[in-house]
C-alpha positions in Angstrom: 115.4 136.8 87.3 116.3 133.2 88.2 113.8 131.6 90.9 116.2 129.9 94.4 115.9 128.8 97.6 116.8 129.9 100.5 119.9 127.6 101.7 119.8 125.8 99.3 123.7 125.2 99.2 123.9 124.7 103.2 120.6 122.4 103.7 122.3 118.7 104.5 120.0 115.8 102.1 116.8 114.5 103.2 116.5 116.9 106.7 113.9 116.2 109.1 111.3 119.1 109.4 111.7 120.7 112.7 109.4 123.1 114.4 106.8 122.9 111.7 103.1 123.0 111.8 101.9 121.9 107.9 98.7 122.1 106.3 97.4 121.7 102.3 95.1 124.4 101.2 92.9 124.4 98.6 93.3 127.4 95.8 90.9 129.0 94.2 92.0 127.1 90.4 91.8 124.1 92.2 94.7 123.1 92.8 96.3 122.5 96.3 99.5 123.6 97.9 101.3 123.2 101.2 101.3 125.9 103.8 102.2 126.8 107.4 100.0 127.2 110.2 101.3 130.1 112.3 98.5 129.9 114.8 95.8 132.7 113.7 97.3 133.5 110.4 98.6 130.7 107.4 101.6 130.9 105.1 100.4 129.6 101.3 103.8 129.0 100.2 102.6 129.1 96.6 102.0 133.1 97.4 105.3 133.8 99.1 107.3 131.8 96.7 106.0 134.1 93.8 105.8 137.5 96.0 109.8 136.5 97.2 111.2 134.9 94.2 111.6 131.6 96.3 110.8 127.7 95.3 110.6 126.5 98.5 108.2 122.9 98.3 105.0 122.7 97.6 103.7 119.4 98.8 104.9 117.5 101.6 106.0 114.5 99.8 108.3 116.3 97.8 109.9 118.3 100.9 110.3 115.4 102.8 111.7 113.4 99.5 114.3 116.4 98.7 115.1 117.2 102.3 113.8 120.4 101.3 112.6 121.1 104.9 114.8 124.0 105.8 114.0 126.0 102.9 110.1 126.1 104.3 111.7 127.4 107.6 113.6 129.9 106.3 111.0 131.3 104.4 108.8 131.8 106.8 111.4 133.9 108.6 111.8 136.0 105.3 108.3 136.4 104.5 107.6 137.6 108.0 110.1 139.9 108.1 109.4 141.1 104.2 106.6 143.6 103.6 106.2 142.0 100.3 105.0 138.8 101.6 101.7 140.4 103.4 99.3 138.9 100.9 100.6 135.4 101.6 99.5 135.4 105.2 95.9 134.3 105.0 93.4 133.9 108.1 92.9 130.8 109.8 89.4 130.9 109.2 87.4 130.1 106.0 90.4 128.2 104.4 90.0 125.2 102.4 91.8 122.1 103.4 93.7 120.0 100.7 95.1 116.8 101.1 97.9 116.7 103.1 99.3 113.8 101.0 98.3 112.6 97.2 101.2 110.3 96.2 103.1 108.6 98.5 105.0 105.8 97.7 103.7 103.2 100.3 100.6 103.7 102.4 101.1 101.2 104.9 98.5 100.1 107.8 98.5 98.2 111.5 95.7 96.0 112.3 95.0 95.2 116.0 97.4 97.2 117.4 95.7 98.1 120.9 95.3 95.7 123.5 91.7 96.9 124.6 90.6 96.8 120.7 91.8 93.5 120.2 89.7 92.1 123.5 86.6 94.0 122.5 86.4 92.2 118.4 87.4 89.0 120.3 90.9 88.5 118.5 94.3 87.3 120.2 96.8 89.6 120.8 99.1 89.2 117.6 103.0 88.1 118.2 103.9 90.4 115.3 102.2 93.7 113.6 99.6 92.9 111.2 100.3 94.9 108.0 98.0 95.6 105.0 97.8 98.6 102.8 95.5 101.0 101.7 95.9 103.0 97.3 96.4 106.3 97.0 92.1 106.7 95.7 91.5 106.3 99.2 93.4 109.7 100.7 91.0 112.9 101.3 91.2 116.0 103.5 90.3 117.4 106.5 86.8 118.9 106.1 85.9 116.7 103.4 82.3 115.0 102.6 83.0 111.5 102.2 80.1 109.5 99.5 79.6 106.5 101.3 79.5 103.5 98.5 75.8 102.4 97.4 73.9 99.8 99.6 74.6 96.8 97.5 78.3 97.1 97.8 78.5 98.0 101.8 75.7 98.3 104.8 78.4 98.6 107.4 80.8 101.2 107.4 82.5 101.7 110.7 85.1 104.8 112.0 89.0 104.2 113.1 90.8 107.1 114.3 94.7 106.3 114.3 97.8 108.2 114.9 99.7 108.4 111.2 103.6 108.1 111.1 105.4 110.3 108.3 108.4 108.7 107.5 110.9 111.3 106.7 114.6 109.5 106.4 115.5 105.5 104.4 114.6 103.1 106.9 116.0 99.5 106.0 116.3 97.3 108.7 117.2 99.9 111.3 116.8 99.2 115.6 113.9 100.2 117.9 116.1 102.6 119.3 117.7 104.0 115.6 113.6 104.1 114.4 113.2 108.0 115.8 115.2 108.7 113.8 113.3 108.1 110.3 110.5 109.7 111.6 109.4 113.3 110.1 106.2 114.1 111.8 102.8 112.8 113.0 99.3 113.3 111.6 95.5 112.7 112.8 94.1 109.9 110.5 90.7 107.9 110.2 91.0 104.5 108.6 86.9 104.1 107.7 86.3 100.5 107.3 83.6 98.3 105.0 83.0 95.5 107.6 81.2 93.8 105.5 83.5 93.8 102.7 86.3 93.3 105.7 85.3 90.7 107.2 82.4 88.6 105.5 82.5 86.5 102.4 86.0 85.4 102.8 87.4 88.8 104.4 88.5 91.0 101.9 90.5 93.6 103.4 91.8 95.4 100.7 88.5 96.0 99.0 86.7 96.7 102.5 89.6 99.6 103.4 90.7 101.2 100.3 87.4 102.8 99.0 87.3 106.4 97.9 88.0 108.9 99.8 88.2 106.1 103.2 92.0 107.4 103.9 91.1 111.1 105.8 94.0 112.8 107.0 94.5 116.1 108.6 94.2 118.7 109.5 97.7 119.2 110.3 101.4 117.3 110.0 103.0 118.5 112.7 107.3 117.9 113.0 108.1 115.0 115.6 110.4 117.1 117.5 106.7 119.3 118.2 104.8 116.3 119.5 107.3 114.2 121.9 106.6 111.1 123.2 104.1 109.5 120.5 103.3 106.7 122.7 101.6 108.9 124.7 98.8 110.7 123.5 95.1 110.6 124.1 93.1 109.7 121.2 89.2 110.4 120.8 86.2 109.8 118.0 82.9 111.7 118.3 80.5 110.9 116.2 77.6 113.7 115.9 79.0 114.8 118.8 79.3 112.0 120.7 82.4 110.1 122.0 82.8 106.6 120.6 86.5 106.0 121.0 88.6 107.6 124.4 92.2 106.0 124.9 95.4 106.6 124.4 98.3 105.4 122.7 100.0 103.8 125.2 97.4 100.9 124.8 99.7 100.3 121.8 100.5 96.6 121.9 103.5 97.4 119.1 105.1 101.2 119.9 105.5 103.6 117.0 109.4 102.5 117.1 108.7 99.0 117.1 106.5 99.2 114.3 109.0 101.0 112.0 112.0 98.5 112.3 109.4 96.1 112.2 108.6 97.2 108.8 111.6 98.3 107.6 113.2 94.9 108.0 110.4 93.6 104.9 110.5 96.9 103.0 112.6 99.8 102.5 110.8 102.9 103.7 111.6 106.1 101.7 110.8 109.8 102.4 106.6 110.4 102.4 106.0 107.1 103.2 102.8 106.9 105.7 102.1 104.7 108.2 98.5 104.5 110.0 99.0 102.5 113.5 95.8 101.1 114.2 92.6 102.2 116.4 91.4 102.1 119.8 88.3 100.5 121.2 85.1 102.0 121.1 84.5 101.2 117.0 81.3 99.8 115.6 82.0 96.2 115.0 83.1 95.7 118.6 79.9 96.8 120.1 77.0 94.2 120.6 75.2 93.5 117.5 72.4 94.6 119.2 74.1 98.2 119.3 75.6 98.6 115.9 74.8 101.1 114.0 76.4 101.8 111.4 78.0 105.4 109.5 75.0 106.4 107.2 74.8 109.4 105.1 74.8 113.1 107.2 77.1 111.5 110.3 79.8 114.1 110.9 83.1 112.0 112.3 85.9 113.6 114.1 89.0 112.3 114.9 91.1 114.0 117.5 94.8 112.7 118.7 96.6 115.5 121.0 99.1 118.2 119.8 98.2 116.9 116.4 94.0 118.6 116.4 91.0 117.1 115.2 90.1 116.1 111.6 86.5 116.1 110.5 84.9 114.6 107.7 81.0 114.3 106.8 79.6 111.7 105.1 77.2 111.6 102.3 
């Protein structure tokens, strides 16, 4: 019997998801596979694919790469309505979170980006986005514990919760107002940061940003059209429970839309692209040096933006 997907003559290249709520789980083998949160219950698409005969995507970079994005939709109409598909609806609870992403093309980051943040490390407000990157080593999942790199390499790792843009359609040099429109979806992301690695002995940013595992994301992607106005949305950090970061994203100094035909006037951006758009005030190296102390092993961080739910990651 020959495997298809649904619509798969009528779905238009590279859609934009739309009314979708995306998770990774982890499987029992292992591996990891994209699913739908449906509230209480989850869809592992790896399951209904097999129980339905479908071959809808299986990770997010290769949905939003394909334009695939309709064929998740309509099979989670099918498998609701098809009694076959009951063992591919799993509980919300006791799941495993995968990474939501594992190979995107271009992980792109903001530095500075609010205005509060920028008074509280005692740096001007920058004319133009900073930019640096962060490699795919770095990426891990909601619920994840985090080793934190041996003393003689970093004493100072600090938290950054930042909104995450998901770049679902070719951006090259497009407008503010056109930049919407490249946009698949939003995610919850923590930039952890070696500030000692960062900032001393020269400043090494790539080094003191792109250690294992210091790229969390999760625990959802949720479709753009689900979280309206991102330049509008609280953003928090609790560390052991307790607040270290309250603002909002309309302290941006550059806008989700400026920052995407910003970019996409030096690079192309392509399909699964991810963009983290800096942090708020409240982190570690802004506080007094009297007052700093630093992540250590046993901290539980979490990271919650609204409509888009709190990632949590423990350290070790």
């Amino acid at each position: 019997m020959s495997v298809h997907s649904p619509q798969q003559h009528s779905q238009p290249a590279h859609a934009l998801p739309t009314g979708l709520t995306l998770l990774a789980i982890r499987q029992p083998d292992g591996g990891e596979t994209l699913a739908v949160h449906l509230g209480d219950t989850i869809l592992d698409l790896r399951a209904a694919n097999r129980l339905l005969d479908r071959a809808a995507p299986l990770a997010i970079e290769d949905m939003l790469r394909d334009g695939t994005a309709p064929a998740v939709a309509a099979l989670v109409e099918e498998a609701r309505r098809d009694p076959r598909a009951r063992d591919a609806f799993l509980s919300a609870d006791g799941i495993r979170y995968g990474r939501l992403f594992t190979r995107p093309g271009k992980i792109l980051c903001v530095g500075l980006n609010y205005r509060r943040h920028a008074r509280e490390v005692g740096m001007p407000v920058p004319k133009k986005p900073v930019l640096f990157s962060k490699f795919n080593n770095a990426l891990s999942a909601h619920g994840d514990s985090i080793a934190l790199p041996p003393d003689d390499i970093s004493r100072k790792i600090d938290y950054e919760t930042e909104l995450l843009v998901v770049i679902g359609k070719a951006a090259r040099s497009v407008s503010e107002a056109e930049a919407g429109g490249h946009i698949a979806g939003y995610c919850v992301a923590n930039d952890l940061s070696a500030r000692d690695l960062q900032l001393e002995s020269g400043g090494q940013w790539l080094i003191g940003k792109t250690l294992d595992g210091f790229a969390p994301i999760g625990p959802w992607f949720v479709s753009a059209d689900l979280v309206g106005d991102p330049n509008a949305l609280s953003v928090e950090t609790r560390v052991n429970g307790e607040v270290r970061q309250s603002s909002t994203t309309a302290d941006f100094i550059f806008n989700v839309q400026q920052i995407v035909a910003y970019i996409s006037r030096h690079w192309t951006l392509e399909p699964g692209d991810i963009i983290f758009t800096g942090t708020p005030e409240g982190v570690i190296a802004g506080m007094p040096k009297e007052k700093q102390v630093w992540l250590k092993p046993g901290d539980v961080v979490e990271s919650r933006i609204d409509r888009l739910g709190t990632l949590r990651v423990t350290l070790s």
